[in-house]
N, C-alpha and C positions, 0 to 999 in steps of 0.2 A: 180520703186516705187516712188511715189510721196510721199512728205514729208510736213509734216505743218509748223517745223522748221530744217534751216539750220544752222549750226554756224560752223563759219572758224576762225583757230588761224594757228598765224605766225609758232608758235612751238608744238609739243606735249605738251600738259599738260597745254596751254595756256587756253583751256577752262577749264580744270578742277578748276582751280584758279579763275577763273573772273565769270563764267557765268552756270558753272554746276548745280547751285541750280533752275534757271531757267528751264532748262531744264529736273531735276530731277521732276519739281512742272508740268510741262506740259508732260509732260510723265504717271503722275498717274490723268491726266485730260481726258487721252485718246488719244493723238498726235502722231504722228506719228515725230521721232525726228533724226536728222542726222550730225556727224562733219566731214568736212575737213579738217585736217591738212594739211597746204603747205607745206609745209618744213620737213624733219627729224630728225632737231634739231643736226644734225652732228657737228655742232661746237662746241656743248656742254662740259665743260670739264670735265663731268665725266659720268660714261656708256660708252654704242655705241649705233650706229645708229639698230641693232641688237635687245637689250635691249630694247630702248625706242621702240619700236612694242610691241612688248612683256608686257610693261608696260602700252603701253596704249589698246591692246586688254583687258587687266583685268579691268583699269578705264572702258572701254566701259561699261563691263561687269555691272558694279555695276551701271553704267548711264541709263542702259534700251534701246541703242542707235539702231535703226533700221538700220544704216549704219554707216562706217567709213571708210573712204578712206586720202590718203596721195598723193597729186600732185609732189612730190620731188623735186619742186622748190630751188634751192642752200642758204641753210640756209646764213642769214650773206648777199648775196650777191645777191639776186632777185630785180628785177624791176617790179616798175608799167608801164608797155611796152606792148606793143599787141602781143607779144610770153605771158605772164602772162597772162593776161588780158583775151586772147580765152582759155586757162585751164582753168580758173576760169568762164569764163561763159556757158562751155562744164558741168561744175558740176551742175549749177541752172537749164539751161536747161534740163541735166538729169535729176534733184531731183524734180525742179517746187515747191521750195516752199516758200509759202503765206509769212513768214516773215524770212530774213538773218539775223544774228548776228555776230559780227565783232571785229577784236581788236580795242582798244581804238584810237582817233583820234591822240595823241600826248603820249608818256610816255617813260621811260629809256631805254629802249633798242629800239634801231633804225627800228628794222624789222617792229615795234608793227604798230609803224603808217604809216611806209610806205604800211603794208597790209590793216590795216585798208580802206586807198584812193583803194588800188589795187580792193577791193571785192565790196567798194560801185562805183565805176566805172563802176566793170562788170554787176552791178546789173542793171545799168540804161542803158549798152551796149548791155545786154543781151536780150534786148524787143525790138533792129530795127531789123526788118524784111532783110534787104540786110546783114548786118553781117551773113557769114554761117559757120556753123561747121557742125560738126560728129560724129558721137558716135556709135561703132561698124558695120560701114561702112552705117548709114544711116543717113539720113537728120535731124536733130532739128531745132524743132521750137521755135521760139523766145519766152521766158519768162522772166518777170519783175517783181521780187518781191513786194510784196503790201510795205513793212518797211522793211528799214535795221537800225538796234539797236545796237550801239558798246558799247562794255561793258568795265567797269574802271578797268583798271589795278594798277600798280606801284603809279601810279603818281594819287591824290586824286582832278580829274578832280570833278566840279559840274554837277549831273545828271540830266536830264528832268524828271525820274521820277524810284522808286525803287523800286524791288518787294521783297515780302514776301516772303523768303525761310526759316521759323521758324522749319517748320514742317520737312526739308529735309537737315539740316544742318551736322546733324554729319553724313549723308550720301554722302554729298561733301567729307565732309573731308578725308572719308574713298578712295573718287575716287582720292583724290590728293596723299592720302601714299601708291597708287597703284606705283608712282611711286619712287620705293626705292631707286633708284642710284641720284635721284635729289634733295631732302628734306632731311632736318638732319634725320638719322639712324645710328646709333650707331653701328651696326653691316655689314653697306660697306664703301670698303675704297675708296678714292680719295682727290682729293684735296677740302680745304674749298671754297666755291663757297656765290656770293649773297643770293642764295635762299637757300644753304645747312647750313646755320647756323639757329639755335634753337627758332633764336628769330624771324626768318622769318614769321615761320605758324602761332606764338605768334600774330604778325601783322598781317599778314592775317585772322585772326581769329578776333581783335580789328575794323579792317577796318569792316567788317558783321557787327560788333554789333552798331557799328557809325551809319553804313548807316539803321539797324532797329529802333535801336533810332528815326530817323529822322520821322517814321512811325507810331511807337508804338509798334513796333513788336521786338520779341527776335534779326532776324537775316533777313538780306538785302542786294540782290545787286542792285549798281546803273547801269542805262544805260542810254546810249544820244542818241534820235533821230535823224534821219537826217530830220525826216519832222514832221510838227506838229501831235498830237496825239488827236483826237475824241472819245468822249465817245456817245454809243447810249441809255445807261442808269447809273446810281449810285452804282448802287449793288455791281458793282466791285472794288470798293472805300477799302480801311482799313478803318475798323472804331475804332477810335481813343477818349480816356476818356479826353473829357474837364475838 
């Protein structure tokens, strides 16, 4: 299956936090939309590696996602190294598509950015022709995604440019409390964690409305380019009340 967009996060649930609305908004455009998770997020300290499947086939669910797959790369302790590097460009070449999305270049937790380099690596690795891989015992062919777009996490990097997810907001939301063992729920137990206190989603919810602000719109996320962005008309502009 080929795909129009990919996006890869370090942890499950990574996209659902940064970049789901994106993908909620290009999914009712007609896309064709796909995530990899690296990792299984096994280090986590509350759930299991069990769970979090389980929690994010249901985020899928509510995402509309044509594909999701998990490379099991060792949460915590992966490298950007050519053992990574060829799973990660075993999946574009599978999927072939037109634009990747990415964690953030830099933010709190260590994986974020070092996936970030790992994916846009393979992105610009994944179109020489002498790199070869395999995929159910046959040859791939080199593919290079047109843009790879890392989307802000933690850390309130400055974006190239924010989209409008006004219309698909409380539809995020709903894919992030897919995951019940990771977000404050009052009804599982574990320990209190970063992201499991109340006032997390609170921010997460504050950060959309910043970066809509920024727009004119209800609700926004930012992304950073890695290469410059062209427009071949206006339309696609927000139009904003001077």
């Amino acid at each position: 299956m080929k795909l129009d967009i990919l996006a890869f996060g370090a942890h499950p649930d990574d996209i659902e936090l940064s970049c789901s609305g994106l993908l909620l908004m290009e999914k009712q455009l007609g896309k064709k939309t796909g995530v990899i998770d690296l990792t299984e997020g096994e280090l986590g300290s509350r759930g299991s590696v069990k769970i979090r499947y389980e929690e994010s086939a249901q985020a899928s669910i509510i995402l509309g996602l044509d594909i999701r797959e998990n490379l099991q790369l060792p949460d915590g302790f992966f490298m950007n190294n050519k053992e990574s590097q060829l799973k990660v460009i075993q999946s574009i070449r599978k999927y072939r598509p037109e634009i990747v999305v990415c964690n953030a270049p830099e933010d709190r937790h260590p994986d974020h950015g070092r996936a970030s380099q790992l994916v846009a690596d393979a992105c610009f690795l994944s179109g020489l022709s002498k790199i070869e891989t395999v995929e159910e015992e046959k040859h791939q062919n080199p593919w290079r995604p047109k843009y790879v777009f890392q989307y802000i996490q933690d850390r309130q990097l400055e974006p190239d440019f924010i989209y409008d997810i006004s219309t698909v907001f409380e539809m995020k939301i709903a894919s992030i409390k897919a995951y019940k063992t990771q977000f404050h729920n009052p009804e599982m137990d574990g320990p209190e964690t970063y992201i499991s206190r109340p006032e997390f989603l609170e921010h997460l919810i504050s950060i959309n409305k910043i970066a809509g602000k920024k727009i004119g719109v209800q609700y926004g996320e930012g992304f950073i380019s890695v290469k410059k962005i062209g427009l071949k008309n206006l339309d696609s502009l927000v139009q904003q009340n001077t």
